[in-house]
DSSP file (Angstrom, degrees, kcal/mol; ACC not computed):
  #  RESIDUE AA STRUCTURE BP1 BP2  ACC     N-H-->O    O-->H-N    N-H-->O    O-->H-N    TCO  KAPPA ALPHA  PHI   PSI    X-CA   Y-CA   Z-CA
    1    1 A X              0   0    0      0, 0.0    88,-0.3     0, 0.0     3,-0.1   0.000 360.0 360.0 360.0 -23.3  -13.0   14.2   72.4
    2    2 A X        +     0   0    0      1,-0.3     2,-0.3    86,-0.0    90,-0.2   0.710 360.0 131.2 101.1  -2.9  -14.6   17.0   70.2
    3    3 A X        -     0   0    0     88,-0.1    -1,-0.3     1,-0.1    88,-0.0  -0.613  63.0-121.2-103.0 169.2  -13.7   15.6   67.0
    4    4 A X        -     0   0    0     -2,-0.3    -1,-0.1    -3,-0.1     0, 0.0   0.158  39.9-111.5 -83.9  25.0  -16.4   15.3   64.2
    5    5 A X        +     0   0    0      1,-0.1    -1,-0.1     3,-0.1     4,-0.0   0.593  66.6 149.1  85.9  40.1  -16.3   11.7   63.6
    6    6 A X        +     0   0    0      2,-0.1     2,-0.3    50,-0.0    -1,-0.1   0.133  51.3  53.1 -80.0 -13.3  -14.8   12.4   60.4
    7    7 A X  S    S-     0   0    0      1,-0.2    -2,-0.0    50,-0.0     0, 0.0  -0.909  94.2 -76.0-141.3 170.3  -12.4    8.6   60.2
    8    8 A X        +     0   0    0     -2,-0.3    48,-0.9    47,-0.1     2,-0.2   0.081  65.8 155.5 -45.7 159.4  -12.6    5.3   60.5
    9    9 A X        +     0   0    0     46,-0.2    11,-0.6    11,-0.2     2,-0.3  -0.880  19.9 180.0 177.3 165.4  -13.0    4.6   64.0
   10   10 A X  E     -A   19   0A   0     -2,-0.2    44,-3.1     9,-0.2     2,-0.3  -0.964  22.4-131.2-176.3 144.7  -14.5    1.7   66.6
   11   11 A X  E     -AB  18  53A   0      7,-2.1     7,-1.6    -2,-0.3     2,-0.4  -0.942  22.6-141.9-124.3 167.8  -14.7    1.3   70.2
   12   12 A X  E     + B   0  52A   0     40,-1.0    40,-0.8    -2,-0.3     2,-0.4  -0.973  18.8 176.4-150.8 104.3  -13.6   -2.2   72.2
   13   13 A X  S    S-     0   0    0     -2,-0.4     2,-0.2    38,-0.2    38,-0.1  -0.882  70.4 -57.6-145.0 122.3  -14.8   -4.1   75.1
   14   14 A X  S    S-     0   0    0     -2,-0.4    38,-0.0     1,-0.1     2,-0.0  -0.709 121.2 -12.5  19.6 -96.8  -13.2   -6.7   75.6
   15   15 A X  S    S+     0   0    0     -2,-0.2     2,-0.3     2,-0.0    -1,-0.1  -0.391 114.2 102.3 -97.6  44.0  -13.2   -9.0   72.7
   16   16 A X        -     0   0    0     14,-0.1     2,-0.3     2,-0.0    16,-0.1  -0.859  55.1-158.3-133.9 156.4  -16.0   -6.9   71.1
   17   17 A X  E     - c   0  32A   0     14,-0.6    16,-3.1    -2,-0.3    -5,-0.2  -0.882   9.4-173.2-152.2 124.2  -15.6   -4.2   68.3
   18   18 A X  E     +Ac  11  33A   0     -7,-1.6    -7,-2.1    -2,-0.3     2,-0.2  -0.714  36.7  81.8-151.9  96.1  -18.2   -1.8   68.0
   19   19 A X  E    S-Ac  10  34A   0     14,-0.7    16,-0.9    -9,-0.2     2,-0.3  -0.610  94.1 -26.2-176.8-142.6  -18.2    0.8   64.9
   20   20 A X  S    S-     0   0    0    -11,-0.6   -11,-0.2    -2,-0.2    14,-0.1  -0.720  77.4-130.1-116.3 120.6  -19.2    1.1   61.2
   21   21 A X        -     0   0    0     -2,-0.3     2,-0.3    11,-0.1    -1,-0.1  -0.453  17.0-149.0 -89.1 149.1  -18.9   -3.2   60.3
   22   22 A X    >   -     0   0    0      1,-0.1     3,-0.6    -2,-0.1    10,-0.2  -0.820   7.5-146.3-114.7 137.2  -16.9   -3.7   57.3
   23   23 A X  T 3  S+     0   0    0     -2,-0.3    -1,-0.1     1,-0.2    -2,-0.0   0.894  95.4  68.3 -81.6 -26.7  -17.9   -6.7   55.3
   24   24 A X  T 3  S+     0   0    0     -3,-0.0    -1,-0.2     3,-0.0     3,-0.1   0.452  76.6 144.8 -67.6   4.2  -14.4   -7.3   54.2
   25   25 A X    <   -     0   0    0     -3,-0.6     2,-0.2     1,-0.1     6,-0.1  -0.010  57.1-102.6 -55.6 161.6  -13.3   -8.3   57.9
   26   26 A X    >   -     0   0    0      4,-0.1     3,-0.8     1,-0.0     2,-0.4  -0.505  35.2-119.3 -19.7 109.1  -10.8  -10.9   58.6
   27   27 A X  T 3  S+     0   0    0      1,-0.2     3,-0.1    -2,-0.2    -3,-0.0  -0.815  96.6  38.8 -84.7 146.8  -12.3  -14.0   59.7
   28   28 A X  T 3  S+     0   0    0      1,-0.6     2,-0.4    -2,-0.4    -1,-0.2   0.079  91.5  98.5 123.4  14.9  -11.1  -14.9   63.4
   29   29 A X  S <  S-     0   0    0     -3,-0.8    -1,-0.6     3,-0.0     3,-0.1  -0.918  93.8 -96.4-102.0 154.3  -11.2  -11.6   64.5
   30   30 A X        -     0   0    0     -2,-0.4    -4,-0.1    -3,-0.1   -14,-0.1  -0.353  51.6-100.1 -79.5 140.8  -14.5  -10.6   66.5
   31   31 A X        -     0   0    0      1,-0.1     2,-0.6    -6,-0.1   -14,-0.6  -0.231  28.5-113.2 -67.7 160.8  -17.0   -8.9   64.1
   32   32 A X  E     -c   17   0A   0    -10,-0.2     2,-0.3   -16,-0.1   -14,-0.2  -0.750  36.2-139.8-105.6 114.4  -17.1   -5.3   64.3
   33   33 A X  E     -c   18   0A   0    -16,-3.1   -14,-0.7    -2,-0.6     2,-0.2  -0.676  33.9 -99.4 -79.6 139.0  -21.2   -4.8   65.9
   34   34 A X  E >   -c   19   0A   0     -2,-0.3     3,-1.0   -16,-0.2   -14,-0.1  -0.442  34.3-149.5 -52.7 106.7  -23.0   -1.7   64.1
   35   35 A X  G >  S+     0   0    0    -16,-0.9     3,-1.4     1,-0.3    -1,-0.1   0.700  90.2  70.6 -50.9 -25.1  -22.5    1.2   66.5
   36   36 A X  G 3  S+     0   0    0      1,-0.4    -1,-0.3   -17,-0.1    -2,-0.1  -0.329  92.5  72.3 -90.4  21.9  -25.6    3.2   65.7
   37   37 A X  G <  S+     0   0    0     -3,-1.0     2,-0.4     1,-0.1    -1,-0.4   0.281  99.5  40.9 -84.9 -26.6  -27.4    0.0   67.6
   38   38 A X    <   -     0   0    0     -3,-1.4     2,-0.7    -4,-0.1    -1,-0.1  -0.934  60.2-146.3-145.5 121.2  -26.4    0.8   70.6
   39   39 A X    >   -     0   0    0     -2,-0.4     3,-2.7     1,-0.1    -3,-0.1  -0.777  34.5-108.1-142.9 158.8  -25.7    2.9   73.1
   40   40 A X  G >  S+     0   0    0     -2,-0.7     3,-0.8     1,-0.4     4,-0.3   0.121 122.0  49.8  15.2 -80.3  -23.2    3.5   76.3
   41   41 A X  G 3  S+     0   0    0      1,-0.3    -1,-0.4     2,-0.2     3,-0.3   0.620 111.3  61.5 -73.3 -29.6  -26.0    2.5   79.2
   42   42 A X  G <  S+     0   0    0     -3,-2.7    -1,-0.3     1,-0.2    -2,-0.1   0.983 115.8  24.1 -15.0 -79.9  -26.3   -0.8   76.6
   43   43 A X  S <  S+     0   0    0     -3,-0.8     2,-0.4    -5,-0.1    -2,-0.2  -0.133  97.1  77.3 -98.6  20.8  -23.0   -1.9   77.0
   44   44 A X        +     0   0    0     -4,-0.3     3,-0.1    -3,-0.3   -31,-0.0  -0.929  47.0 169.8-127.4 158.0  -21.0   -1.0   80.1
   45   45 A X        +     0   0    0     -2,-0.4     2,-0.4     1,-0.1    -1,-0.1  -0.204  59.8  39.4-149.2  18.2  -22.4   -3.5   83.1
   46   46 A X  S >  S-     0   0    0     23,-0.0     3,-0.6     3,-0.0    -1,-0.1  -0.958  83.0-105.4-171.1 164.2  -20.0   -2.8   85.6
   47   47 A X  T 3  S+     0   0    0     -2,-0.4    21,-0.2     1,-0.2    22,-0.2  -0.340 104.5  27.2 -84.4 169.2  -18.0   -0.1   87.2
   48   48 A X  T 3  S+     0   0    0     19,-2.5     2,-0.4    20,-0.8    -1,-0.2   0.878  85.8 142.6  57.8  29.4  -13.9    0.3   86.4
   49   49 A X    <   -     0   0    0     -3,-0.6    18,-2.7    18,-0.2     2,-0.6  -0.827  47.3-141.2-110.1 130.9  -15.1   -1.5   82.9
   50   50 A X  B     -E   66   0B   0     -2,-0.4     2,-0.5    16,-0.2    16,-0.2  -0.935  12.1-156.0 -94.8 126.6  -12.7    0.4   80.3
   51   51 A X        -     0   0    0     14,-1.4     2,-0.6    -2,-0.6    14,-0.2  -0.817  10.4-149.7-102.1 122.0  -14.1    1.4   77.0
   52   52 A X  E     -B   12   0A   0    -40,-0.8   -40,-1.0    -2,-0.5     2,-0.8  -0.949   5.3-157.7 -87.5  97.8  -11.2    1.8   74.3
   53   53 A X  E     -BD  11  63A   0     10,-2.4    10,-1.5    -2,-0.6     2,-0.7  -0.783   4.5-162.1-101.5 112.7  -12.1    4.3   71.8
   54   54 A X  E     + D   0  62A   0    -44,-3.1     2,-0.4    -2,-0.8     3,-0.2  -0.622  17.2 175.8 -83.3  67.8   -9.9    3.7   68.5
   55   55 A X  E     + D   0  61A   0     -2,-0.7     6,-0.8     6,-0.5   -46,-0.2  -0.855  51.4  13.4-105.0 125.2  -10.0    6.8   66.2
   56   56 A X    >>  -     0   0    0    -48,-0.9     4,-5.0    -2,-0.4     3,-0.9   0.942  61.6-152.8  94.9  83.6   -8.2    7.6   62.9
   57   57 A X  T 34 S+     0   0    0      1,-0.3    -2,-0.1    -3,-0.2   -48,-0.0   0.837  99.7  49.1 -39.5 -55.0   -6.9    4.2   61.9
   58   58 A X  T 34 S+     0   0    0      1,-0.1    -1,-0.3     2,-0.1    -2,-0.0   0.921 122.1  32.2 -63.4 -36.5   -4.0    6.1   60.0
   59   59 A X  T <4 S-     0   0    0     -3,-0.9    38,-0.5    37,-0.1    -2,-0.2   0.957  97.8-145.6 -56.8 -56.1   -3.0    8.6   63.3
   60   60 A X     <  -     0   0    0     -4,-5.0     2,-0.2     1,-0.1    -4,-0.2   0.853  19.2-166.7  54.7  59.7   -3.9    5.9   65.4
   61   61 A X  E     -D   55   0A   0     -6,-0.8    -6,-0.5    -5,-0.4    -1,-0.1  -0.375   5.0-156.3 -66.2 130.1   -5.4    8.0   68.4
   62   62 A X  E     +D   54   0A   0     -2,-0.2    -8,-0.2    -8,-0.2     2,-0.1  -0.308  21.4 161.8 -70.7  11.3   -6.0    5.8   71.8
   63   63 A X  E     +D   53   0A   0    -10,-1.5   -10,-2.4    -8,-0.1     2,-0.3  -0.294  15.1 176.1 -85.5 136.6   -8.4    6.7   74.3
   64   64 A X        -     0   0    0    -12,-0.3   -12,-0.2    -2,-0.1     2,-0.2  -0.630  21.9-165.9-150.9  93.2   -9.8    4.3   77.0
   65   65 A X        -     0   0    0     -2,-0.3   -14,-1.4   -14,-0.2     2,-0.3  -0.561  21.7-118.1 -88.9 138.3  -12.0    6.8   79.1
   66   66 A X  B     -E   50   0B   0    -16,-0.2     2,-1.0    -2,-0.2   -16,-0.2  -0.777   9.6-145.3 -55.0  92.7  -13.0    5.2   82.5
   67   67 A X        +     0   0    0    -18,-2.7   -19,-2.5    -2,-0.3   -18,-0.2  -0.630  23.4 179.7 -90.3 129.9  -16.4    4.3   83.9
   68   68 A X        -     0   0    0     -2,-1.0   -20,-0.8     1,-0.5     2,-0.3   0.922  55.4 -19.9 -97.3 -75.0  -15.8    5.0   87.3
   69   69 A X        -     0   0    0    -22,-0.2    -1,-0.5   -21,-0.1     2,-0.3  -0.708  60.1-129.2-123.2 170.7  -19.4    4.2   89.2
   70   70 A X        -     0   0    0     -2,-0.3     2,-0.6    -3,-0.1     3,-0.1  -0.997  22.0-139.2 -18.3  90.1  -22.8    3.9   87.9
   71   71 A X        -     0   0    0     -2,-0.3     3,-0.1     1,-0.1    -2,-0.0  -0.476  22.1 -95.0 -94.1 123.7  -25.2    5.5   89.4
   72   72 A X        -     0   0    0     -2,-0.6    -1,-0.1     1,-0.0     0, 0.0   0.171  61.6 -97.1  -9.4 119.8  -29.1    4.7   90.3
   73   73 A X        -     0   0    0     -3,-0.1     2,-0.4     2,-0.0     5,-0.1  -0.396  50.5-159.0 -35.9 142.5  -31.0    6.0   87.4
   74   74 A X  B >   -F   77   0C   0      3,-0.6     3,-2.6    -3,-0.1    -1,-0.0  -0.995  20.4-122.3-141.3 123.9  -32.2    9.8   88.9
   75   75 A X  T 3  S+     0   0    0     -2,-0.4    -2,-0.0     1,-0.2     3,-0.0   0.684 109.3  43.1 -51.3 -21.4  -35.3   11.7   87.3
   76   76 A X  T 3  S+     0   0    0      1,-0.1     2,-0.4     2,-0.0    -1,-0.2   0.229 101.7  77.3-127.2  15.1  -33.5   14.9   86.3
   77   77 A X  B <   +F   74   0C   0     -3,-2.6    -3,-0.6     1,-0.1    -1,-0.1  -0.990  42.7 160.4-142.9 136.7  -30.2   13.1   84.9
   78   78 A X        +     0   0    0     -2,-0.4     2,-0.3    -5,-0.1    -1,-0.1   0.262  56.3  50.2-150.5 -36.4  -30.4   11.6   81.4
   79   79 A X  S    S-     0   0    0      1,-0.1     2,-0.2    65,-0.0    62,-0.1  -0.822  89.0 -84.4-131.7 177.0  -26.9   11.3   80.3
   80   80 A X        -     0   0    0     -2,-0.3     2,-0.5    60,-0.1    61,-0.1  -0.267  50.0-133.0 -63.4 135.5  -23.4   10.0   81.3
   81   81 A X        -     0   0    0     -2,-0.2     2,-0.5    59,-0.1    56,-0.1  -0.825   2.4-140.5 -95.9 121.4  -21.4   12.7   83.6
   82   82 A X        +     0   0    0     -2,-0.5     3,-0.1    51,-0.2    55,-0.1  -0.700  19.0 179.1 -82.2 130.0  -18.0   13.9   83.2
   83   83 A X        -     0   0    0     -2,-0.5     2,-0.2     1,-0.2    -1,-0.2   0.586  61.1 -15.5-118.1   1.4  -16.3   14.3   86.5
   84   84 A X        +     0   0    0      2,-0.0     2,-0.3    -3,-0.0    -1,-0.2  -0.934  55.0 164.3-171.4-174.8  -13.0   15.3   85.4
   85   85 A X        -     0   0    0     -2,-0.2     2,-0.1    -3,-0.1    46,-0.1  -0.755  19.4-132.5-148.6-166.2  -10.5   15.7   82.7
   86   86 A X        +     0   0    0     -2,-0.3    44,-0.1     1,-0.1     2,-0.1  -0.663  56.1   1.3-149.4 153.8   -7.5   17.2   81.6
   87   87 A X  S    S-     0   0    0     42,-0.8     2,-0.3    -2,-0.1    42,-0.2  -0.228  78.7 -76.9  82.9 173.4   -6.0   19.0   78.7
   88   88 A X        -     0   0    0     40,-1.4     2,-0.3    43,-0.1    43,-0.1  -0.977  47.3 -96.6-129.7 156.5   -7.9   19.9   75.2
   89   89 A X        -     0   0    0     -2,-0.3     3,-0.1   -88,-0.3    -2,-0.1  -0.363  45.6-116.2 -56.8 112.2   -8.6   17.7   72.7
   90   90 A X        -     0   0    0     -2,-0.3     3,-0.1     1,-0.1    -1,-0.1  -0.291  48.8 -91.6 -69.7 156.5   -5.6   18.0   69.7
   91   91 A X    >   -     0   0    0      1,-0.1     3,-2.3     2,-0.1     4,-0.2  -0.060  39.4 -92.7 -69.4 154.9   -6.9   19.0   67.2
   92   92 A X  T 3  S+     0   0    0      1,-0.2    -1,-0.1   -90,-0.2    -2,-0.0  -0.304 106.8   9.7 -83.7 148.4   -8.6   16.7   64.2
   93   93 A X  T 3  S+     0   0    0     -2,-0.2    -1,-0.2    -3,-0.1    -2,-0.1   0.461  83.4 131.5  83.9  -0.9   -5.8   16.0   61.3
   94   94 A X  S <  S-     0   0    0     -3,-2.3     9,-0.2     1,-0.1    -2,-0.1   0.719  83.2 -89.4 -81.8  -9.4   -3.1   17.2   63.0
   95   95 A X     >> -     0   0    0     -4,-0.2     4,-0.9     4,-0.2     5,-0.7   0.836  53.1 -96.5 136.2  32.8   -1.0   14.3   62.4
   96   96 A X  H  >5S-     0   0    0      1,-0.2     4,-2.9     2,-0.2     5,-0.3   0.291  80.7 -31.9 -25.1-127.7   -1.5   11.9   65.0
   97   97 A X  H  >5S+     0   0    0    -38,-0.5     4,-0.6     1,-0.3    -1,-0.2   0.701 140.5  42.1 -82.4 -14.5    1.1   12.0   67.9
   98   98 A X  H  >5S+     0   0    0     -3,-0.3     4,-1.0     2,-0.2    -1,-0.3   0.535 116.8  46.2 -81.0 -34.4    4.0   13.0   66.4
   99   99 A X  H >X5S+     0   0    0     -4,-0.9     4,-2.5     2,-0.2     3,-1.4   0.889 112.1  55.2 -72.1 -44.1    2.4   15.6   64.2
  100  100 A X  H 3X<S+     0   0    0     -4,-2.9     4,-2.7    -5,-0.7    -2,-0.2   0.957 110.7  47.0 -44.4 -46.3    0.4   16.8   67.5
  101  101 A X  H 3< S+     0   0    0     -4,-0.6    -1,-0.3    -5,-0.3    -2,-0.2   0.728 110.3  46.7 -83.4 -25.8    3.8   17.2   69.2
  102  102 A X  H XX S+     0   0    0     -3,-1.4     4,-2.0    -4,-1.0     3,-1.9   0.941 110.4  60.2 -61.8 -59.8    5.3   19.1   66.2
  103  103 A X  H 3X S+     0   0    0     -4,-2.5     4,-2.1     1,-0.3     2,-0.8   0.846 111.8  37.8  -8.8 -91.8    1.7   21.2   66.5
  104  104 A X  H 3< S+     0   0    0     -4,-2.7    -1,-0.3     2,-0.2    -2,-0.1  -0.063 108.6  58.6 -49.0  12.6    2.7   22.2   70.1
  105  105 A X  H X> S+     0   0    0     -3,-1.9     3,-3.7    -2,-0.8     4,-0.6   0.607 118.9  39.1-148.1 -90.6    6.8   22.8   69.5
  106  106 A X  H >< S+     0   0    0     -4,-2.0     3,-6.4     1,-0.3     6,-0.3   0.869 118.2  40.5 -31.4 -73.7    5.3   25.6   66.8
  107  107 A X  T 3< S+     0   0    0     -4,-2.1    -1,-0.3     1,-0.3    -3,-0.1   0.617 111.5  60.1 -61.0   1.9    2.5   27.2   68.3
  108  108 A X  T <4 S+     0   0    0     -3,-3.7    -1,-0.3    -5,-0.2    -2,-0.2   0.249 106.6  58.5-115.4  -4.8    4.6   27.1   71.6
  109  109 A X    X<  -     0   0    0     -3,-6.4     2,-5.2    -4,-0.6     3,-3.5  -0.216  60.7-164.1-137.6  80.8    7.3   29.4   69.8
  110  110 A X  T 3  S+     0   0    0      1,-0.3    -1,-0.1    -3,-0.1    -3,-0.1   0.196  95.0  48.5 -73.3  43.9    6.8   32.4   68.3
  111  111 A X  T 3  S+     0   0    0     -2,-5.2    -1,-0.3    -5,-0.1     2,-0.2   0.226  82.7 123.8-103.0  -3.6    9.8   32.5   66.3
  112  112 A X    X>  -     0   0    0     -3,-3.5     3,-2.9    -6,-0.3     4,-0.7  -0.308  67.4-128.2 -51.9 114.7    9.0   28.9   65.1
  113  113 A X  T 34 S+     0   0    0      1,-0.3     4,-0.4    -2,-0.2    -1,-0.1   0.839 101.1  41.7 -43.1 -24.0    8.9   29.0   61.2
  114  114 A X  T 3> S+     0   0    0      1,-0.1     4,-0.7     2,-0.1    -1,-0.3   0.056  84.7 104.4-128.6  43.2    5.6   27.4   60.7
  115  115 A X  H <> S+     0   0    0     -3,-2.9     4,-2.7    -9,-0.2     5,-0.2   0.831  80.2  47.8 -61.8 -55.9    3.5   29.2   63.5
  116  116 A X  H  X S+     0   0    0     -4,-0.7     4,-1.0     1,-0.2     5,-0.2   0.996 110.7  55.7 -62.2 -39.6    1.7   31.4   61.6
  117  117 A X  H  > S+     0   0    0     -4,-0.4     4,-1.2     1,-0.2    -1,-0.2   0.713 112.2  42.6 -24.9 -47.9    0.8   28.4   59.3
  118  118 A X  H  X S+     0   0    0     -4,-0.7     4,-1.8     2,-0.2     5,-0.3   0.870 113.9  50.7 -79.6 -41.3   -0.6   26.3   62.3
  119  119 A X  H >X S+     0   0    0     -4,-2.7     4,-1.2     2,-0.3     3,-1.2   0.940 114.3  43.5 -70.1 -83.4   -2.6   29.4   63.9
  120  120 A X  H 3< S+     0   0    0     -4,-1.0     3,-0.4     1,-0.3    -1,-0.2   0.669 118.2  51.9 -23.4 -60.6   -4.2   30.2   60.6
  121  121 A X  H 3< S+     0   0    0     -4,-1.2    -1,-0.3    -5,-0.2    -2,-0.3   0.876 117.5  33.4 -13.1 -72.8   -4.7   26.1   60.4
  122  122 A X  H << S-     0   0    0     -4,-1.8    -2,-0.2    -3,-1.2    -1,-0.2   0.513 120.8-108.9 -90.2  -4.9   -6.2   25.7   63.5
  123  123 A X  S  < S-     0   0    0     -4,-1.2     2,-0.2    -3,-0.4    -3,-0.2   0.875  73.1 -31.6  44.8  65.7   -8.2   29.3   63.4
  124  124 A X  S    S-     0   0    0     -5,-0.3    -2,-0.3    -6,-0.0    -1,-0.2  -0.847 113.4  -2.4 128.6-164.3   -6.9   31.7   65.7
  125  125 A X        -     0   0    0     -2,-0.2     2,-0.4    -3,-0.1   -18,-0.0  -0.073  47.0-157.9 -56.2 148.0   -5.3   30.3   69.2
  126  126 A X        -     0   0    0    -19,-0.1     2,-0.5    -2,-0.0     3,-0.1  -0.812   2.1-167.5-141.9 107.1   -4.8   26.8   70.9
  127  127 A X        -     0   0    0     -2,-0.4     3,-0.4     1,-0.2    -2,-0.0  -0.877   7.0-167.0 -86.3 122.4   -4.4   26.5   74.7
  128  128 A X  S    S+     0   0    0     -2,-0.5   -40,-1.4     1,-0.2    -1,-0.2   0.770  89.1  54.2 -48.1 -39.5   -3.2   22.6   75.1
  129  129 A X  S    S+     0   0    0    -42,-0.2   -42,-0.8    -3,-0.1     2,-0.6   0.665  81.1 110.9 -87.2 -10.3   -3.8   22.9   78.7
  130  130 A X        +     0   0    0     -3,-0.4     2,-0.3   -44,-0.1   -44,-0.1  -0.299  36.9 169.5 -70.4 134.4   -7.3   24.2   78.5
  131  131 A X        -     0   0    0     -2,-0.6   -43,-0.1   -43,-0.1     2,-0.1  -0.987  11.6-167.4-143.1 146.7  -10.3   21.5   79.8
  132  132 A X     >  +     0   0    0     -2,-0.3     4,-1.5     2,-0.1     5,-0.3  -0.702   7.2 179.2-133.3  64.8  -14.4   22.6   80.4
  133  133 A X  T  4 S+     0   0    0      2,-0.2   -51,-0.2     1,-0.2     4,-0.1   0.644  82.1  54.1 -82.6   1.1  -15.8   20.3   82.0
  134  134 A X  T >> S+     0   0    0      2,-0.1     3,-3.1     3,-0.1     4,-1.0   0.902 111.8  57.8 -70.1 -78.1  -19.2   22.0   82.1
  135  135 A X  H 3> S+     0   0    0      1,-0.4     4,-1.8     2,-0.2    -2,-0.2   0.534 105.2  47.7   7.6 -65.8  -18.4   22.0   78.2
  136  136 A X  H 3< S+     0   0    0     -4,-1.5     4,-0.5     1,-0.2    -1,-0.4   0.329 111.7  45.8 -93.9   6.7  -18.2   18.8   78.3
  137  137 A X  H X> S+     0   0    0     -3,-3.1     4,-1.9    -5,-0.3     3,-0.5   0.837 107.7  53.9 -46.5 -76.0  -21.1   18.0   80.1
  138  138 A X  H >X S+     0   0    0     -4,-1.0     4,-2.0     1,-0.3     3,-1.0   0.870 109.5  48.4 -53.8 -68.1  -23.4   20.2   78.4
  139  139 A X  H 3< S+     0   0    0     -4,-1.8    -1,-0.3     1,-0.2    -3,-0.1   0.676 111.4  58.7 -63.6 -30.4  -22.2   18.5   74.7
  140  140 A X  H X4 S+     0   0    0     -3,-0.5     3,-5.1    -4,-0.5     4,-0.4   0.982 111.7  37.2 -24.8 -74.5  -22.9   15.0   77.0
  141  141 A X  H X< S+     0   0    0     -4,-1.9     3,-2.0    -3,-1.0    -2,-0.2   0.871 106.2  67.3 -59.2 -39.3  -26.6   16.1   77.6
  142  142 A X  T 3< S+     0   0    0     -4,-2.0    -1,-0.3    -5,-0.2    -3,-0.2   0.512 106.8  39.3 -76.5   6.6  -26.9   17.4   74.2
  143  143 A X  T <         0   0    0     -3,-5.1    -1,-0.2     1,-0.1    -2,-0.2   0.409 360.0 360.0-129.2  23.1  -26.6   13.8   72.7
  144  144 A X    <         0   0    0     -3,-2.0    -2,-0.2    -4,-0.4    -3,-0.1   0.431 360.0 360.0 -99.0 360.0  -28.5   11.5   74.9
């Protein structure tokens, strides 16, 4: 997504929880596995398997990115591939989805009172529509 990992946050498949374990947990809820144990090519074992990624407990951001196939291991490829997207990632803090959507209503009007506020905020311009999916590749490779 592009954000710094900066909140709570945990991802979920199926009745698994996987992100920073809390001792205080609930009991009868599934324990929360230490992510930093594991990674992606671990845990997905089938194709069309959805991954739910849970980020800023307070926002309460949503994502459940799609493993579409699996592919034979290949000598020159090392990490996961993105094969398409859309949109840019809103930005982190903005407020979850109702701030995001205030975000856009401003920065989408430049008579909007608190435009200059957000552009100075965000630093400089923000296209919503824009996606790089060499970008997002490259930042792939750069963390396996």
């Amino acid at each position: 997504m592009g954000w710094t990992d900066a909140h709570l946050h945990r991802f979920v498949m199926g009745n698994q929880y996987y992100g920073v374990p809390d001792e205080e947990e609930e009991i009868g809820f599934s324990k929360t596995e230490d992510e930093n144990k594991y990674k992606l090519g671990d845990l997905v074992l089938r194709e069309n398997l959805q991954v739910a990624n849970e980020y800023d407990f307070g926002d309460n951001w949503e994502h459940v990115p799609l493993v579409e196939r699996i592919l034979p291991p290949q000598q020159d490829m090392r990490s996961p591939v993105c094969l398409a997207g859309a949109r840019a990632c809103p930005p982190e803090d903005v407020g979850g989805i109702g701030g995001f959507e205030d975000f856009l209503k401003a920065i989408g009007d430049p008579h909007h009172p608190e435009l200059k506020e957000f552009l100075e905020w965000i630093g400089g311009e923000f296209d919503p529509e824009a996606f790089d999916v060499d970008e997002v590749n490259e930042i792939l490779r750069e963390m396996t």
